[in-house]
N, CA, C and O atoms as CSV, one atom per row, in Angstrom:
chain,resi,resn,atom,element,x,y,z
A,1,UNK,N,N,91.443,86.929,66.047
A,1,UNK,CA,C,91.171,87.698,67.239
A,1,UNK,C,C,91.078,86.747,68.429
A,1,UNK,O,O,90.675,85.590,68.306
A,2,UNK,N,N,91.525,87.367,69.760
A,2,UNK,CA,C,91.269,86.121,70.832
A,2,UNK,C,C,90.515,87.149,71.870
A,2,UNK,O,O,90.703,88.346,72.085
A,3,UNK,N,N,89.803,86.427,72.296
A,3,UNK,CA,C,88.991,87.129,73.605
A,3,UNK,C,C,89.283,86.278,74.827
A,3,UNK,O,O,89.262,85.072,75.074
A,4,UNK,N,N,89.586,87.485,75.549
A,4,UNK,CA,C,90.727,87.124,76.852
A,4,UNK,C,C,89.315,87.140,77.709
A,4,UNK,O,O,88.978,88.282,78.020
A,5,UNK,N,N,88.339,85.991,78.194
A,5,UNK,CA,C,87.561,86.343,78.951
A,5,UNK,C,C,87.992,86.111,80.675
A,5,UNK,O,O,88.826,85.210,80.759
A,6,UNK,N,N,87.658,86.650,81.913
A,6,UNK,CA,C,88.178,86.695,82.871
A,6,UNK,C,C,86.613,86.672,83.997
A,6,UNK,O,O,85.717,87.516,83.961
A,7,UNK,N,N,86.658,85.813,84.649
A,7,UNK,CA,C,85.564,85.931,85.729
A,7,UNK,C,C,86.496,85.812,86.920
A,7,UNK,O,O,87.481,85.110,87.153
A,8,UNK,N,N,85.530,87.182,87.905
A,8,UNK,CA,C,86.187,87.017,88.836
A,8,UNK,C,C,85.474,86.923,90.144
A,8,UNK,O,O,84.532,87.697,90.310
A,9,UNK,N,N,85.901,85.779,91.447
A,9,UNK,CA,C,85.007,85.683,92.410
A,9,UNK,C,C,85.728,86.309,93.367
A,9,UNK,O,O,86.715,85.846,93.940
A,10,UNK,N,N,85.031,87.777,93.602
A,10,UNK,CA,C,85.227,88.375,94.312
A,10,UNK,C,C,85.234,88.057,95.854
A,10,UNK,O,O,84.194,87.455,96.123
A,11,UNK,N,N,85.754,88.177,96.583
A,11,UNK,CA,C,85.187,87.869,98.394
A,11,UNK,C,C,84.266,88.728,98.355
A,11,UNK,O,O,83.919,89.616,97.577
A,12,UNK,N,N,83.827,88.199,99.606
A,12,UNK,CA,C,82.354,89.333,100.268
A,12,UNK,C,C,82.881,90.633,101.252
A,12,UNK,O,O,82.276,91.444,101.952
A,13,UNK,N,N,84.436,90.388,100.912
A,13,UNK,CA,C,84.444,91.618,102.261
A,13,UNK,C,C,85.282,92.797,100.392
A,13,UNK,O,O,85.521,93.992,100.566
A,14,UNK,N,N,85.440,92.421,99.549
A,14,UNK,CA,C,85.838,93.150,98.543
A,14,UNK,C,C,84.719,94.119,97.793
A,14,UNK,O,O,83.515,93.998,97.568
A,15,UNK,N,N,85.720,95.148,97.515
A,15,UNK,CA,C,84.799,97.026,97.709
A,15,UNK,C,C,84.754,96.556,95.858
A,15,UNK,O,O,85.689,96.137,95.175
A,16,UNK,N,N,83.209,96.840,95.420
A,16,UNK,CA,C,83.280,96.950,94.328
A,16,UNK,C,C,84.407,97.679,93.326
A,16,UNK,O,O,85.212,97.318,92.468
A,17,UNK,N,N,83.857,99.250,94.123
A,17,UNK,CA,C,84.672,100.156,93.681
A,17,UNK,C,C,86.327,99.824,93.390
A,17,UNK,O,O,86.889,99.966,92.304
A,18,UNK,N,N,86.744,99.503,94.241
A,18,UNK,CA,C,88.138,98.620,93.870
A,18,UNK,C,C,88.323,98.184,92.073
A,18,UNK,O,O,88.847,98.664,91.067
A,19,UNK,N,N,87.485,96.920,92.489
A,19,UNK,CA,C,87.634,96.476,91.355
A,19,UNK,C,C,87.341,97.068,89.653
A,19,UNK,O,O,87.812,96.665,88.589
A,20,UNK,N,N,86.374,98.169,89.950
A,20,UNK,CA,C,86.185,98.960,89.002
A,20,UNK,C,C,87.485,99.968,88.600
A,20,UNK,O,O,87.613,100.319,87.427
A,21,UNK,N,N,88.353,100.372,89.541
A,21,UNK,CA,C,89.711,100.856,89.543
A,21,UNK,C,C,90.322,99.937,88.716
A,21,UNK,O,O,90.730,100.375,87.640
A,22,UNK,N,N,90.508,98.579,89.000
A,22,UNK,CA,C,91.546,98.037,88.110
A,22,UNK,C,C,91.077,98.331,87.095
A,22,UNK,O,O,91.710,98.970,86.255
A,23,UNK,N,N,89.927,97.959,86.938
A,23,UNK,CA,C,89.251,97.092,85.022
A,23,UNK,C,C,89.529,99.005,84.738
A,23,UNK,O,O,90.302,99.221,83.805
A,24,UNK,N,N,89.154,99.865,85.216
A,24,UNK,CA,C,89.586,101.217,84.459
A,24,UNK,C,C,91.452,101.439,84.353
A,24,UNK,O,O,91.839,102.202,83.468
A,25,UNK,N,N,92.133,101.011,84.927
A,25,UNK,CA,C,93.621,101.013,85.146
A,25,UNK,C,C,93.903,100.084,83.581
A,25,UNK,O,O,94.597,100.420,82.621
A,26,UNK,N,N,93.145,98.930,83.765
A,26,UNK,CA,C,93.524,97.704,82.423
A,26,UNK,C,C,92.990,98.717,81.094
A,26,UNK,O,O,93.802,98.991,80.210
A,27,UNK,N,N,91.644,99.217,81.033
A,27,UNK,CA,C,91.220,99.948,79.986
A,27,UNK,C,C,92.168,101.070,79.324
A,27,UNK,O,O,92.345,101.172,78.110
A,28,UNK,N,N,92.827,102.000,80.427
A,28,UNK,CA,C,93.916,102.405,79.934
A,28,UNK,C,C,95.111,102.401,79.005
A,28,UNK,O,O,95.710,103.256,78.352
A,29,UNK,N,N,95.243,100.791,79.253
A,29,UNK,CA,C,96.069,99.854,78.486
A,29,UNK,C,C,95.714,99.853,77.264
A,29,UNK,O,O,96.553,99.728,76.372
A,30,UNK,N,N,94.448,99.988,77.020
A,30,UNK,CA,C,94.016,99.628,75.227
A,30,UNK,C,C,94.744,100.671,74.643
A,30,UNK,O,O,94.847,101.707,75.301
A,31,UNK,N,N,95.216,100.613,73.651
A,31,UNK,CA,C,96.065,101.365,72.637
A,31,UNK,C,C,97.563,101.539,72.801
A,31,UNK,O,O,98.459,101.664,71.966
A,32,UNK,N,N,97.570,101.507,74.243
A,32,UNK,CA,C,98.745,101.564,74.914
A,32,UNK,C,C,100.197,100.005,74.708
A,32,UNK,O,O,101.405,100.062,74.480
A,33,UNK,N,N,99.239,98.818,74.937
A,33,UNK,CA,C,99.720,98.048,74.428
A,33,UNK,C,C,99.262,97.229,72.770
A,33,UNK,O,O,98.192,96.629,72.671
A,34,UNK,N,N,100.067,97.316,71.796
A,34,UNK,CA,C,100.117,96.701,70.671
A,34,UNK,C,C,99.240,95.583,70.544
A,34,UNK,O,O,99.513,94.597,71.229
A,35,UNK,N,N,98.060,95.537,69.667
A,35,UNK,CA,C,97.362,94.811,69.670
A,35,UNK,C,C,96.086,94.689,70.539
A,35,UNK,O,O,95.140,93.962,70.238
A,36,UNK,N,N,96.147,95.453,71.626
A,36,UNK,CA,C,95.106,95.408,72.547
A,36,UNK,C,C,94.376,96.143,72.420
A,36,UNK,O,O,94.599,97.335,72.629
A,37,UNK,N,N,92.776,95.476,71.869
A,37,UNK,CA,C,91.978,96.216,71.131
A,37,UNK,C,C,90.776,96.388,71.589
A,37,UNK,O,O,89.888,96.494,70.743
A,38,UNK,N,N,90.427,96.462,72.945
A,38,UNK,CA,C,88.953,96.788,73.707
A,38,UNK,C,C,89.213,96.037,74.848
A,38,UNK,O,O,90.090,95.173,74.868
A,39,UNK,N,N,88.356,96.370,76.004
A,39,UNK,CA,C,87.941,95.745,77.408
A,39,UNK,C,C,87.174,96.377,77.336
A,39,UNK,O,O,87.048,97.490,76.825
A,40,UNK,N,N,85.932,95.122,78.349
A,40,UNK,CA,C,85.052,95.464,78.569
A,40,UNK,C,C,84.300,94.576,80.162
A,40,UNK,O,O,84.355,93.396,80.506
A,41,UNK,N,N,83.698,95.688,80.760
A,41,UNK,CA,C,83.729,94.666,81.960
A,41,UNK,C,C,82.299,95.342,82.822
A,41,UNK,O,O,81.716,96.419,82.694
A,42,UNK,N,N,82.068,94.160,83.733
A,42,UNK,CA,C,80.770,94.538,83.949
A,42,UNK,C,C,80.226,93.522,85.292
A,42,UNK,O,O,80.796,92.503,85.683
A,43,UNK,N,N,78.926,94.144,85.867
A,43,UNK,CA,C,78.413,92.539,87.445
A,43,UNK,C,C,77.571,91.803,86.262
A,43,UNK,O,O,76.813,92.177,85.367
A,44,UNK,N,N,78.224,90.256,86.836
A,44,UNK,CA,C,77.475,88.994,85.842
A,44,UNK,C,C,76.086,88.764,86.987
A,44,UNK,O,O,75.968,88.327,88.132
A,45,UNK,N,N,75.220,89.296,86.003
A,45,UNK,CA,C,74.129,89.043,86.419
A,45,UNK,C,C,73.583,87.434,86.418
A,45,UNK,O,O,72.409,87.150,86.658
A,46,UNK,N,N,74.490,86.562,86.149
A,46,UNK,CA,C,73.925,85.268,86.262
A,46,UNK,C,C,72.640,84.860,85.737
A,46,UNK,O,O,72.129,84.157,86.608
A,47,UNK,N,N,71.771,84.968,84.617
A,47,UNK,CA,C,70.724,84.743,84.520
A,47,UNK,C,C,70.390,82.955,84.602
A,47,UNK,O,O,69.373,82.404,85.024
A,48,UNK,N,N,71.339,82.488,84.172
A,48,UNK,CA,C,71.005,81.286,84.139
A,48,UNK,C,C,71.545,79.951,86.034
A,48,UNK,O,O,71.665,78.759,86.317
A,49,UNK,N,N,71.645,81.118,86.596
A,49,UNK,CA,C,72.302,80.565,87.782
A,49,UNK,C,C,74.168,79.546,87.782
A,49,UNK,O,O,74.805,78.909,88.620
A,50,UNK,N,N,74.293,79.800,86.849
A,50,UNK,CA,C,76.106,78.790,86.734
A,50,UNK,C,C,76.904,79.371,87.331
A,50,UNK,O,O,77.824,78.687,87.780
A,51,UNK,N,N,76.920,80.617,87.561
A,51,UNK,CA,C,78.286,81.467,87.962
A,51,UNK,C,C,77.882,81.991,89.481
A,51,UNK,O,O,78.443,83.067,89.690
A,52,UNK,N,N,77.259,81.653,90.351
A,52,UNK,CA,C,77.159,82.604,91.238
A,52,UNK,C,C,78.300,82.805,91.918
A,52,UNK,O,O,78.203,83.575,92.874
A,53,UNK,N,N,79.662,82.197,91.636
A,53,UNK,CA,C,80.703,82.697,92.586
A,53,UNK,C,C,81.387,83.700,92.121
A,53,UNK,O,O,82.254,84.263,92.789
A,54,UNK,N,N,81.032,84.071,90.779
A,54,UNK,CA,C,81.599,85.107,90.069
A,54,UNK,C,C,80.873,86.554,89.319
A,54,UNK,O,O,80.422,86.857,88.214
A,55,UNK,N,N,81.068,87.183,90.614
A,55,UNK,CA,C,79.909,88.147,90.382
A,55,UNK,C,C,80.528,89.393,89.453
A,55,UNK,O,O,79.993,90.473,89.202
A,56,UNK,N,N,81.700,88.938,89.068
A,56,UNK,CA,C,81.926,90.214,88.015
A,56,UNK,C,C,83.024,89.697,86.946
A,56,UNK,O,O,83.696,88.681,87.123
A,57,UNK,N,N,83.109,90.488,85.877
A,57,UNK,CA,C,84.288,89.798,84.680
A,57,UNK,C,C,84.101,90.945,83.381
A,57,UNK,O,O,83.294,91.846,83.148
A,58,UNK,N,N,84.648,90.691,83.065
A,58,UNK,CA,C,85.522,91.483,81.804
A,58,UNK,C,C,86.067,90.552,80.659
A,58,UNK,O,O,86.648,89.487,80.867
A,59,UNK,N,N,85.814,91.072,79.469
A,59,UNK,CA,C,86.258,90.514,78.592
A,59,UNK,C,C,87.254,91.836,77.944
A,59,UNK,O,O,86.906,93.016,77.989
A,60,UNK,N,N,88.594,91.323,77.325
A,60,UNK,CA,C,89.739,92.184,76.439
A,60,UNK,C,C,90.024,91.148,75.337
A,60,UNK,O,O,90.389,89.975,75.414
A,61,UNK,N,N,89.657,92.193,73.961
A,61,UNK,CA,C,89.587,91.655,73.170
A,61,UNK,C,C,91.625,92.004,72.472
A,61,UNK,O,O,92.177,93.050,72.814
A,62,UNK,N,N,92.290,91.091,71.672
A,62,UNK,CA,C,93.331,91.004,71.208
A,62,UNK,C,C,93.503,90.851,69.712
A,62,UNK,O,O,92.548,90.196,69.296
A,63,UNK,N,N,94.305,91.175,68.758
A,63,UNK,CA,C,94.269,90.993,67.403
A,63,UNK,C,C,94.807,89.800,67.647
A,63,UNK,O,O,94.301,89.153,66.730
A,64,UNK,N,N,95.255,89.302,68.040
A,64,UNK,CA,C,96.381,87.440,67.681
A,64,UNK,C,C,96.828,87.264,68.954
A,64,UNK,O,O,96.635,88.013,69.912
A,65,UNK,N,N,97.703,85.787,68.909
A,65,UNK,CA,C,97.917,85.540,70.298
A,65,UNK,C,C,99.041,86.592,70.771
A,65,UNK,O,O,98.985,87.146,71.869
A,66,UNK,N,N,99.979,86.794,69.914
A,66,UNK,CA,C,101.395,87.908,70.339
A,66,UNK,C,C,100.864,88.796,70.990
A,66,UNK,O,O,101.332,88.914,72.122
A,67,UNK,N,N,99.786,89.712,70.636
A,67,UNK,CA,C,98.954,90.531,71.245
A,67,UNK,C,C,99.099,90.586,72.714
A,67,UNK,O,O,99.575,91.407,73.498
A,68,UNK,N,N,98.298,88.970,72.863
A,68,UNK,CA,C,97.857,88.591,74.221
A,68,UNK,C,C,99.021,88.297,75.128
A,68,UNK,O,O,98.962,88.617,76.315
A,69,UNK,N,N,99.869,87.815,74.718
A,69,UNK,CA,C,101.014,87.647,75.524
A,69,UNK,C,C,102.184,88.515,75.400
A,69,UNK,O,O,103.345,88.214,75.676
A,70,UNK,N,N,101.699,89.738,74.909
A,70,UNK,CA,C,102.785,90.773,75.064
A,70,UNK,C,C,102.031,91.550,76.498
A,70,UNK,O,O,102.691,91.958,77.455
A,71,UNK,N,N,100.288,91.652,76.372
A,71,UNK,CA,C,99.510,92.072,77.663
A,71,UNK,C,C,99.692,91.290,78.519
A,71,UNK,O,O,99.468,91.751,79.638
A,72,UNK,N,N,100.271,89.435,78.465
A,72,UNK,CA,C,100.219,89.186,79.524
A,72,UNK,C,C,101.622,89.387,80.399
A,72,UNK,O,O,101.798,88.967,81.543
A,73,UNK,N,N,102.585,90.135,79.582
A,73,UNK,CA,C,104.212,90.383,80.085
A,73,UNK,C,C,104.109,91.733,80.525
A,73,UNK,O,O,105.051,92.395,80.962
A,74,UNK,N,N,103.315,91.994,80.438
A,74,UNK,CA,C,103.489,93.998,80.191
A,74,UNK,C,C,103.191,94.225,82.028
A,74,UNK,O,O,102.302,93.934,82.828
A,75,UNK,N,N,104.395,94.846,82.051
A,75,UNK,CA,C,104.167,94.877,84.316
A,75,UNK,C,C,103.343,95.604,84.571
A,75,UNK,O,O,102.984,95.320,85.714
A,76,UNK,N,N,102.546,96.755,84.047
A,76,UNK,CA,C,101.172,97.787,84.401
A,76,UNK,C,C,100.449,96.478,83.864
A,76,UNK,O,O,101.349,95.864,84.436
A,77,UNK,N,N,99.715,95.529,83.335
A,77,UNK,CA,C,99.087,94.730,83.265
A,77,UNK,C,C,98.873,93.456,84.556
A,77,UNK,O,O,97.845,92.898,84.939
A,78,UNK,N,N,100.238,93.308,84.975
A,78,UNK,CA,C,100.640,92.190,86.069
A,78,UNK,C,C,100.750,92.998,87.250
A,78,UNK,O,O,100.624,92.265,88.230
A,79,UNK,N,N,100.923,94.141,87.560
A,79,UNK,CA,C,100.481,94.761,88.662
A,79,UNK,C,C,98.830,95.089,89.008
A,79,UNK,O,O,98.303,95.185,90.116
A,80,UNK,N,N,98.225,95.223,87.679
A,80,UNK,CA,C,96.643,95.339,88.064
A,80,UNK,C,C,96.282,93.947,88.600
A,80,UNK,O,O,95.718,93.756,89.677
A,81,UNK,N,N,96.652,93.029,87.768
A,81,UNK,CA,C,96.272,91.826,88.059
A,81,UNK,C,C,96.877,90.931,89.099
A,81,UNK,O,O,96.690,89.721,89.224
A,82,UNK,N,N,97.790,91.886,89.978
A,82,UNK,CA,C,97.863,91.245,91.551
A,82,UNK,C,C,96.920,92.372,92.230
A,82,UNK,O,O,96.346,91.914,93.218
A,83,UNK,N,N,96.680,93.415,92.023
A,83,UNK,CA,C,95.265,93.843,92.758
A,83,UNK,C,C,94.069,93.352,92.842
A,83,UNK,O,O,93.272,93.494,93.768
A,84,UNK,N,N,93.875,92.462,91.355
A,84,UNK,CA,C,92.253,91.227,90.709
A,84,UNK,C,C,92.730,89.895,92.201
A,84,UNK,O,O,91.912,89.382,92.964
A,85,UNK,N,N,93.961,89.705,92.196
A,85,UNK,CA,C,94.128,88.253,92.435
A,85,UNK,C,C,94.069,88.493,94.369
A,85,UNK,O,O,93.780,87.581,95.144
A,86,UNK,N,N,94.347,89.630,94.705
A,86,UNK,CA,C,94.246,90.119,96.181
A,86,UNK,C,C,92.332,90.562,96.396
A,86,UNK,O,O,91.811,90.447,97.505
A,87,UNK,N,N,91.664,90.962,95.379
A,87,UNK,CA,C,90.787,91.662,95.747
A,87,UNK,C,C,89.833,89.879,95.785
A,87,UNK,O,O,88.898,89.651,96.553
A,88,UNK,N,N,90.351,88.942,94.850
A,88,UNK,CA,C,89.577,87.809,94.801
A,88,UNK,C,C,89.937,86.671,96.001
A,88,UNK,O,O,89.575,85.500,96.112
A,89,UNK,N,N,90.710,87.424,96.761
A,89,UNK,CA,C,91.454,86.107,97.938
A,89,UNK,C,C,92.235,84.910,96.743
A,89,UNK,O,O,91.895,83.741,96.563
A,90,UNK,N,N,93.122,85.515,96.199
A,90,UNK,CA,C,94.124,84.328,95.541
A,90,UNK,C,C,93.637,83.974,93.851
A,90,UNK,O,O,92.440,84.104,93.595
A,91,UNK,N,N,94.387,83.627,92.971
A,91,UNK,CA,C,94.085,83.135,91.792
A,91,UNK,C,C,93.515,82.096,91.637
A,91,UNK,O,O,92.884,81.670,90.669
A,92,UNK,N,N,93.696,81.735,92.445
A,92,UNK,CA,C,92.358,80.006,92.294
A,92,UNK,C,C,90.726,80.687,92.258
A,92,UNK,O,O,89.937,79.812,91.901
A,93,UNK,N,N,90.073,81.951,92.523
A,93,UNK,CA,C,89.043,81.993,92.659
A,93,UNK,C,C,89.192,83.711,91.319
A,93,UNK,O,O,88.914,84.898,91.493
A,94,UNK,N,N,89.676,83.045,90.277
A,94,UNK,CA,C,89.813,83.564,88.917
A,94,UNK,C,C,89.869,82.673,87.923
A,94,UNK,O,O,90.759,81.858,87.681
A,95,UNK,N,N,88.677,82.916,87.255
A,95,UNK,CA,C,88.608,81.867,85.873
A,95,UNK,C,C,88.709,82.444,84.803
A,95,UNK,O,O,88.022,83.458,84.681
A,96,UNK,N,N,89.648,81.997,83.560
A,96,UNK,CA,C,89.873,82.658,82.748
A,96,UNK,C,C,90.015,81.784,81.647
A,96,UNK,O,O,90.576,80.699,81.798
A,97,UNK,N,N,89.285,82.367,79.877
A,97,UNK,CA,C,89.068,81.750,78.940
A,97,UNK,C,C,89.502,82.129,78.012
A,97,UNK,O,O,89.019,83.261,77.984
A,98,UNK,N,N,90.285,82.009,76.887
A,98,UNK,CA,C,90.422,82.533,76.007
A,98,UNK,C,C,90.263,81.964,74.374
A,98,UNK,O,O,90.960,81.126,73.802
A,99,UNK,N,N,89.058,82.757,73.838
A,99,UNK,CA,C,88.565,81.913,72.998
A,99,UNK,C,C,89.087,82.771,71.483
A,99,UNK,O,O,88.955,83.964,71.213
A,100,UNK,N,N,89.729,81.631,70.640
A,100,UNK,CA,C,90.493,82.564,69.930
A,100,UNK,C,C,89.608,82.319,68.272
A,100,UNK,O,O,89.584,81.144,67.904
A,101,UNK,N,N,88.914,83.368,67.317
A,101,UNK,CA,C,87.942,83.977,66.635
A,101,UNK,C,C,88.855,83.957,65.186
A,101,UNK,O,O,89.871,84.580,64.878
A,102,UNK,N,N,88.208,83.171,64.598
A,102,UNK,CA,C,88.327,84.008,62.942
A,102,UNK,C,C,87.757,85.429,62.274
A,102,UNK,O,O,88.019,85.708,61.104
């Protein structure tokens, strides 16, 4: 399994609501694309103070890497995610992990 984790630093002039549109647009996707087997997304409450530039993120979970890189080809996937990369002022202020699970 790989978990596609995604933090995203939103600007300050970006409408939550927005971003809750995509991550519901991406959720759509589950079943839809092969292998793509949950999202989940949510505001990072930061408890430990590390992230404050990234006040929100989502994790999508994948059966294998094919999975993941069939979601990362799939154009309803790459169109949400130029709405993530506009709503964050550019992909440099998107961090993304993917930690892959036995």
């Amino acid at each position: 399994m790989i978990e596609h984790v995604v933090m995203l630093g939103l600007t300050d002039a970006s409408d939550l609501g927005d971003c809750r549109d995509v991550m519901d647009g991406l959720g759509r996707l589950t079943g839809e694309i092969p292998g793509f087997l949950s999202l989940s997304h949510g505001v990072n409450i930061d408890m430990e103070g590390k992230s404050p530039g990234y006040p929100y993120g989502f994790i999508a979970r994948f059966e294998n890497r094919d999975a993941l890189a069939r979601y990362a080809a799939d154009p309803r996937h790459q169109a949400l995610g130029a709405r993530l990369v506009a709503l964050c002022g550019g992909a440099d202020r998107i961090t993304v992990y993917d930690i892959e699970r036995d």
